[in-house]
N, C-alpha and C positions, 0 to 999 in steps of 0.2 A: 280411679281410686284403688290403688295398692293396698293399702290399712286394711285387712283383714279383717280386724275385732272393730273399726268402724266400720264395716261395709257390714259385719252382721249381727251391731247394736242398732244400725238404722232400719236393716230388715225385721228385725224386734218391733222397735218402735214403730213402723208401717204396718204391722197384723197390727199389734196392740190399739193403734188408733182407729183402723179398719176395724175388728171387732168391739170396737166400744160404741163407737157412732153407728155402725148398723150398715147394712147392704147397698144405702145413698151413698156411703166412703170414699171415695176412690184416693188409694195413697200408693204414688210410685217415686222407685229413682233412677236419676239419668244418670249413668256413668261419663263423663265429657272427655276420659281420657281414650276410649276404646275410636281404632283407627277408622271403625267404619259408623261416620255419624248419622247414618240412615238406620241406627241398632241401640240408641243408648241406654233404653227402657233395660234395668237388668233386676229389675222388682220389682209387682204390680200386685195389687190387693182390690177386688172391687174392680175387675176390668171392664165389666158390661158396662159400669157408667158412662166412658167414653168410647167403648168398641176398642181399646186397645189391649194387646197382650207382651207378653215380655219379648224380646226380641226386635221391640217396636221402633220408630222413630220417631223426633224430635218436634216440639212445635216451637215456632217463631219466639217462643222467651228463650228455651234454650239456644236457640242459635245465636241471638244477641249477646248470651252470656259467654258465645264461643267470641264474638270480634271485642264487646268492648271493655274499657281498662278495668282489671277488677277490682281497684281500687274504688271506682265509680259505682259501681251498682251495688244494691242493697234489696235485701228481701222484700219481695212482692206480698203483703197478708191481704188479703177479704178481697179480693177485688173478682168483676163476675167473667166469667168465659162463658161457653154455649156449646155443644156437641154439634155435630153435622144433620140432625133428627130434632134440631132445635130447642132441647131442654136446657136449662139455665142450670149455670153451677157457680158457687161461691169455692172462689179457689186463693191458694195462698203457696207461695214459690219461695223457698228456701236454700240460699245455696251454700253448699258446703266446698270449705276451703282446705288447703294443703299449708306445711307449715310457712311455704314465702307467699301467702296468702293467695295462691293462685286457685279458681275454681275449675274444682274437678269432677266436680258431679251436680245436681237437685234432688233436694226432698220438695214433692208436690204435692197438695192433696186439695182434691175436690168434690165437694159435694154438692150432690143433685138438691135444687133448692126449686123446682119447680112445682110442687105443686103447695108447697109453703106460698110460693108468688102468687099462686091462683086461688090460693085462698086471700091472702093481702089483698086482692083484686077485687073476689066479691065483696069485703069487706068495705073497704074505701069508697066502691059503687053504692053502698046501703046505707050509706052516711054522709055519702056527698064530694067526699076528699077526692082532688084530684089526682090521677093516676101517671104515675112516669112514665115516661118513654125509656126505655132501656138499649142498648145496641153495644152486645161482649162479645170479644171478640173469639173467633171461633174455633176450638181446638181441631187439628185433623187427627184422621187416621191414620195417617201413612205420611214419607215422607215428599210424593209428586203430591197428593193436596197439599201440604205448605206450600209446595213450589206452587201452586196451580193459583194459589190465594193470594201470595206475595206476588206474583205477575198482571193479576186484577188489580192490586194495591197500588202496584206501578203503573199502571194504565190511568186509576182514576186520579190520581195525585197529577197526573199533567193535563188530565182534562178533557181529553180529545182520543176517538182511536188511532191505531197504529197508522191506518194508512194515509191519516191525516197528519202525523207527525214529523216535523221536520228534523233534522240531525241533530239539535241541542234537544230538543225535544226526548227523543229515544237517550239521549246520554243521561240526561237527568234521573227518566225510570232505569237505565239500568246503574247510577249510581245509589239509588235506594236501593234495589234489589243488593246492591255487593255492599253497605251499611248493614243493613238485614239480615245477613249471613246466608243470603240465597248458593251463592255460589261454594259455599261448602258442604252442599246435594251432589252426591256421585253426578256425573254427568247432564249439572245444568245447565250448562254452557249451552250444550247443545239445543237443549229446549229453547233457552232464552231467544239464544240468534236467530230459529226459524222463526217465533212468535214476534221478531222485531221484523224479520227481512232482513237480516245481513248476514255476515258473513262471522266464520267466527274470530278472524282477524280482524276485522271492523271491532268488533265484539270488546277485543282484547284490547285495542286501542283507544274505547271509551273508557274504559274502565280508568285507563293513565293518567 
């Protein structure tokens, strides 16, 4: 994001939101343009909610937002994620675009909704209402836990472990991993190919 006076109407509006709703807040933004996608956090209000601070990296929506057509994708509101400590947060993804509509950044903001849930919970218990099962998906810290998550994600999508997988098998997980924008992590290649057993010529050749 080049736009000066948008980059600090947005940081405006992230205190302003952050201090209205209170220390549950968490409101950040990703820069999409900055070279090193392991960093795009370049504003963070409300960090302890998720353990993240500025300088931070990416979770698996921005990275989607880095492979797919921007035309396609549209703002994420209400929908729940989960911290690594397991608190539940009502989060809402907002992407900010450039003027040939390309995106170059997110406004995110999430709040800690967890013990609203737990009260929901005793409530429902006291009354009889049956109680949902919930399973959001889980924001990281940093950016080897996405990679660490997306490689689970790819294991369990085929079904079986590695050393049971046969060659269409491993291409498959690592065609989701490069959908997912795994492989725009500094040096995940590397990770991926030991965690497959190959080579990272092998590597390179599933990808094709």
């Amino acid at each position: 994001m080049e736009n000066s006076l948008t980059l600090d109407l947005l940081k405006r509006m992230a205190k302003g939101i952050a201090m209205q709703f209170g220390s549950q807040c968490e409101v950040l933004i990703h820069d999409l343009t900055v070279p090193d996608k392991a960093s795009t956090i370049i504003a963070i209000e409300n960090g302890h909610v998720s353990h993240r601070q500025l300088g931070g990296g990416p979770s698996r929506i921005v990275l989607e937002a880095l492979q797919e057509d921007p035309a396609k994708l549209e703002d994420r509101l209400g929908y729940l994620s989960k911290t690594h400590d397991g608190r539940i947060l009502r989060s809402s993804t907002i992407y900010i675009r450039d003027e040939a509509n390309r995106i170059t950044g997110i406004f995110s903001i999430n709040y800690d909704i967890t013990q609203l849930l737990m009260a929901e919970t005793a409530l429902k218990t006291l009354t009889g209402q049956p109680i949902e099962a919930r399973e959001p998906a889980t924001i990281p810290q940093n950016v080897q836990d996405l990679l660490d998550e997306l490689i689970s994600q790819s294991v369990a999508l085929v079904g079986k472990p590695v050393p049971l997988m046969t060659k269409e098998d491993k291409i498959r997980a690592i065609q989701f991993l490069n959908q997912t924008g795994a492989f725009l992590i500094t040096k995940s290649s590397d990770k991926i190919a030991k965690h497959f057993g190959i080579s990272k010529f092998t590597l390179y050749s599933y990808l094709q």
